[in-house]
N, C-alpha and C positions, 0 to 999 in steps of 0.2 A: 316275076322271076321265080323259077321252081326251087322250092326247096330242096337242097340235096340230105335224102338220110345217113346217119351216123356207121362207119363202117362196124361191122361186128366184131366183136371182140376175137383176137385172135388166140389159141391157148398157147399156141405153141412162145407170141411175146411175152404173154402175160408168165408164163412161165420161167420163161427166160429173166424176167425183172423179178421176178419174186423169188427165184434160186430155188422151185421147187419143181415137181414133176408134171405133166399134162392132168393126168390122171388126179393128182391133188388139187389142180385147178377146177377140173372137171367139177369135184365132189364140190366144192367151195362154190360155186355159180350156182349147183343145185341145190343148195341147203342140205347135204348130205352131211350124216356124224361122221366121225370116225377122224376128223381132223384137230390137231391140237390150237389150241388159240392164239397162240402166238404164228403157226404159220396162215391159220385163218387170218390173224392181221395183217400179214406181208401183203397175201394174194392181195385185199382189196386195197392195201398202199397199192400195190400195180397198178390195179383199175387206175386210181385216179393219178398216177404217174403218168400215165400211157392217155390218159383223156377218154377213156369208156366210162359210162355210165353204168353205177351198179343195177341190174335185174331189182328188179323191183321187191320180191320174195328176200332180197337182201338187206334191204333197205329199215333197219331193226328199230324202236320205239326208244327215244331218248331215256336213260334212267336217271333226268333232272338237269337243273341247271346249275353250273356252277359259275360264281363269279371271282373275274380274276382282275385285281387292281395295280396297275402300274402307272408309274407319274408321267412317265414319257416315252415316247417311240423314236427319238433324232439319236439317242445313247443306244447302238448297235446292241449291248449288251441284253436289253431288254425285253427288244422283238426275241431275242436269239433264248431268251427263261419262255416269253409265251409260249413261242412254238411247240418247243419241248412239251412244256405243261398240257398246252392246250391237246398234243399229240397224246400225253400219257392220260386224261381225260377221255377221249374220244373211245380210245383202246377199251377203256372199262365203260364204255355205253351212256356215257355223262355230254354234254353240251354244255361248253366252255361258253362264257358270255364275256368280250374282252372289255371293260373300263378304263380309259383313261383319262389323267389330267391335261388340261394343259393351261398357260397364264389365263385371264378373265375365265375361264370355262368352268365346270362344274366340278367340285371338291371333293376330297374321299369321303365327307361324312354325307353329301347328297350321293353319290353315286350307289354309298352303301343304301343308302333308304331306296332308292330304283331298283336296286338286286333284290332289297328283302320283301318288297310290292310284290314282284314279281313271284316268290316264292323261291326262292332260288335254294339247292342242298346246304350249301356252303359257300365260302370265302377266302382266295388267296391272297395275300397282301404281299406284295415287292416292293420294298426298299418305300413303305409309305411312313404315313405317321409315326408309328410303332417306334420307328428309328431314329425319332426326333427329341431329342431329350427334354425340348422347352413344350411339345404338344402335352396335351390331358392328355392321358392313358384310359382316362371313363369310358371314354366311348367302345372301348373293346368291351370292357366291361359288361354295359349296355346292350352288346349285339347277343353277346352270351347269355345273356339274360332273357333276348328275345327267343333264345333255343337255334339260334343257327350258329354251328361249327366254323372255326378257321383256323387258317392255318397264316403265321408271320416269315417270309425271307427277307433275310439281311436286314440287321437291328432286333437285337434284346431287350428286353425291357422288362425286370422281375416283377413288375408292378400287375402285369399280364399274365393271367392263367391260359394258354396257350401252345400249343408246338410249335419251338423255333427250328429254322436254320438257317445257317450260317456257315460263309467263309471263315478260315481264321486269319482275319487280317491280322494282327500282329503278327504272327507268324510270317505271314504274306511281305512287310517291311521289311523282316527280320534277314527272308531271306534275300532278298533284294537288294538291301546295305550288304550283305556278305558277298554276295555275285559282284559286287562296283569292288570291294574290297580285295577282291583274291583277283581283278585287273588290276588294281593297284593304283585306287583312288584313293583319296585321304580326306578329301573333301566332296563331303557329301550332303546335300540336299534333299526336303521332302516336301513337294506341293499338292495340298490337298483341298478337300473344301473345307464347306464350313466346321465350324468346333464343336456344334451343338447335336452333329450326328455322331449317333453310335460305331459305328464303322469308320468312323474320321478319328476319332478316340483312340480305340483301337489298334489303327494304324500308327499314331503318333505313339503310343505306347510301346511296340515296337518299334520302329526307329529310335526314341530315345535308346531302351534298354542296347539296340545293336550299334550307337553310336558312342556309348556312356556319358550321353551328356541330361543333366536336367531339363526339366521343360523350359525354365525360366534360363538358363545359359544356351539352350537350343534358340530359344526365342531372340536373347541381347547379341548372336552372332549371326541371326539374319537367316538359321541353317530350314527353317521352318516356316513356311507360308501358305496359310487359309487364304482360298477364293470360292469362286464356283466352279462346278464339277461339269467344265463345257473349254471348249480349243480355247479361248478368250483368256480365261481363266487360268488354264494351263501356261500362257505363254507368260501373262502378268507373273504367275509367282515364280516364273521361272528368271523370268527378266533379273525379277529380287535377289533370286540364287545365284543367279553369275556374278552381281555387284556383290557378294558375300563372297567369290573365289570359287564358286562349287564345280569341278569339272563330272558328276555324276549326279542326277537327278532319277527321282524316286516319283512315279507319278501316282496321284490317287485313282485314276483313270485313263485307259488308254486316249480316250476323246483330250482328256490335260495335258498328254503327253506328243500328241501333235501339235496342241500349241509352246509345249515345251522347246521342239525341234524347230519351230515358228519363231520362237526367240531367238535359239541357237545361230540361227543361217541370217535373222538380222542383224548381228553385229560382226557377220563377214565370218564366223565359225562354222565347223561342220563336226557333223553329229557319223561316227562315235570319232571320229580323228581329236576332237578339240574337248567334246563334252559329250558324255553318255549319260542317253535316257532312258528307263526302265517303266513301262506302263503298268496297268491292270485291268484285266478282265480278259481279253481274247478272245474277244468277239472276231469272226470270220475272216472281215474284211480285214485287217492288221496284220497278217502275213504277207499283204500285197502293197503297202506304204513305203515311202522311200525316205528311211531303209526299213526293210522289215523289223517290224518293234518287237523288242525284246519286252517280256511282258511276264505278269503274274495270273495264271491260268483258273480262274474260277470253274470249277465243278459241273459245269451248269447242270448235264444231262443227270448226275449223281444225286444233287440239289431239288433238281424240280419233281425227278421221279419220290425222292424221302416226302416233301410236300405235298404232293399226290395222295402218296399211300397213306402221310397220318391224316387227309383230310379225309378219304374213304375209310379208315377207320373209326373218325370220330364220329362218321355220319351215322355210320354201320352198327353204333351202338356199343363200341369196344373203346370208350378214349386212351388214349397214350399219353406216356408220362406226359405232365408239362411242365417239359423244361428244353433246352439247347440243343439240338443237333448240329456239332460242326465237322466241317468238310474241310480237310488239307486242299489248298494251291497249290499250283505246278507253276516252277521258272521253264519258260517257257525262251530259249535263247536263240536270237536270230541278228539282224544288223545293224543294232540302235546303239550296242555295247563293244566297247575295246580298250586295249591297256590307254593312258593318257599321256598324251604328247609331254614333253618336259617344258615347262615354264608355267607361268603363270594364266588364266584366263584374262582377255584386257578387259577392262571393265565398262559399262558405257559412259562414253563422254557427251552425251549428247546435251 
């Protein structure tokens, strides 16, 4: 069978995708100055939008590898930081190396020793150790020690000399309890995961303050439920929340918040007619669930580019403070939320 060759690239598409001129493309295929770098990066997004292959003369010498650690890729949220990151990477001439975890497989503190074999510039961490209150914090320590830079998202940890950032989940609760609050809930719920992360914290810290109840009276009235940060989980502590009366649930992630709605619809309720649920994060797909989930909108693109830039700076020989970057949430409102029918939720008899 012959092989068929790749059509030529066209300028007038590539142009057309890249919202610039022929002429700018022209320069850009040729190695030509005179273009700024930012629309140098569209054009060759085009290329690879459209499926041509960059010319060769284009084709530029990595300036290192950076590695980027995330526990998991099933939480939309996650792929949806890579991308970005790995995108905001690429732009400044770096090759992203992606790590992940997952159950039996390899750990953050083997995966870190594979990146640092390797030679790698730096280290991004998402939502790993860092953020876990019961892990040693040594081991950052340790990597700092060995002279390679990183940079922590999502979990603080003062024990780490490092550049954070961060959502502001409390805030993130806060407003979340006031959105069920001005439909004209009274009874409200928070299921989240575990207690021993920094962003689970957090969160509970706001909701108590926006609910005014203590931990230990949120706790004795059922309004407050730890599991894991997956649908399962979601639906478990929301289960809890309706046997407590709650017609408004507050999720720690969107992924908990369709097991939230999972609960909802098994005891013959509907979601927001009976009980409304409020997720977090906003990841992509969640505008298209039934009903579109009302959610708490993470930063991401905002997020990834702050952790980008202080890890090219720390690399660059310039470190930046170390301490917290946080990033306001956006309520983000669509079909999960509405005022609340009058009576009471039934509770399960099973």
């Amino acid at each position: 069978m012959t092989e068929v060759p790749a059509a030529p690239a066209r300028l007038a598409d590539i142009a057309q995708q890249a919202a610039v001129s022929e002429a700018t493309v022209s320069r850009v295929l040729n190695g030509k100055s005179g273009v700024a770098a930012g629309t140098r990066q569209r054009v060759l997004a085009a290329l690879d939008v459209l499926g041509y292959e960059r010319p060769v003369r284009l084709r530029r010498r990595s300036a290192g590898l950076v590695g980027l650690v995330i526990p998991e890729l099933t939480n939309p949220i996650f792929p949806a930081f890579a991308q970005v990151i790995e995108q905001a990477l690429a732009g400044h001439g770096y090759t992203p190396v992606l790590c992940t975890q997952s159950p039996g497989g390899a750990t953050e503190d083997e995966l870190v020793e594979q990146l640092v074999e390797r030679g790698v510039t730096g280290v991004i961490f998402l939502s790993g150790l860092h953020a876990d209150t019961s892990a040693d914090p040594s081991r950052y320590t340790r990597l700092a020690g060995r002279g390679v830079p990183f940079v922590l998202i999502n979990g603080y940890n003062p024990r780490v000399r490092a550049p954070f950032v961060s959502p502001d989940d409390a805030a993130a609760t806060r407003i979340a309890v006031g959105h069920l609050r001005d439909l004209g809930h009274r009874r409200i719920g928070l299921a989240v995961g575990p207690e021993r992360f920094v962003p689970v914290r957090r969160k509970c810290e706001g909701f108590l303050g926006a609910v005014g109840l203590t931990e230990a009276e949120a706790m004795e009235a059922g309004l407050v439920q730890h599991t894991l940060f997956s649908v399962e989980g979601g639906q478990a502590a929301a289960s809890a929340l309706l046997d407590a009366g709650c017609t408004g649930i507050v999720c720690g992630s969107d992924m908990m918040a369709l097991g939230a709605i999972r609960a909802v619809r098994g005891r013959g309720l509907e979601v927001p007619g009976d009980v409304s649920v409020v997720g977090y994060d906003d990841s992509d797909l969640f505008a298209f669930t039934d009903p579109p989930l009302t959610t708490l909108r993470q930063p991401v693109r905002a997020m990834a580019g702050a952790a980008v830039n202080s890890l090219l700076e720390e690399t660059g020989g310039n470190p930046v403070h170390h301490t917290e970057f946080v990033f306001q949430p956006e309520l983000v409102v669509r079909g999960s939320t509405a005022q609340p029918r009058s009576g009471l939720v039934p509770r399960d008899t099973r």
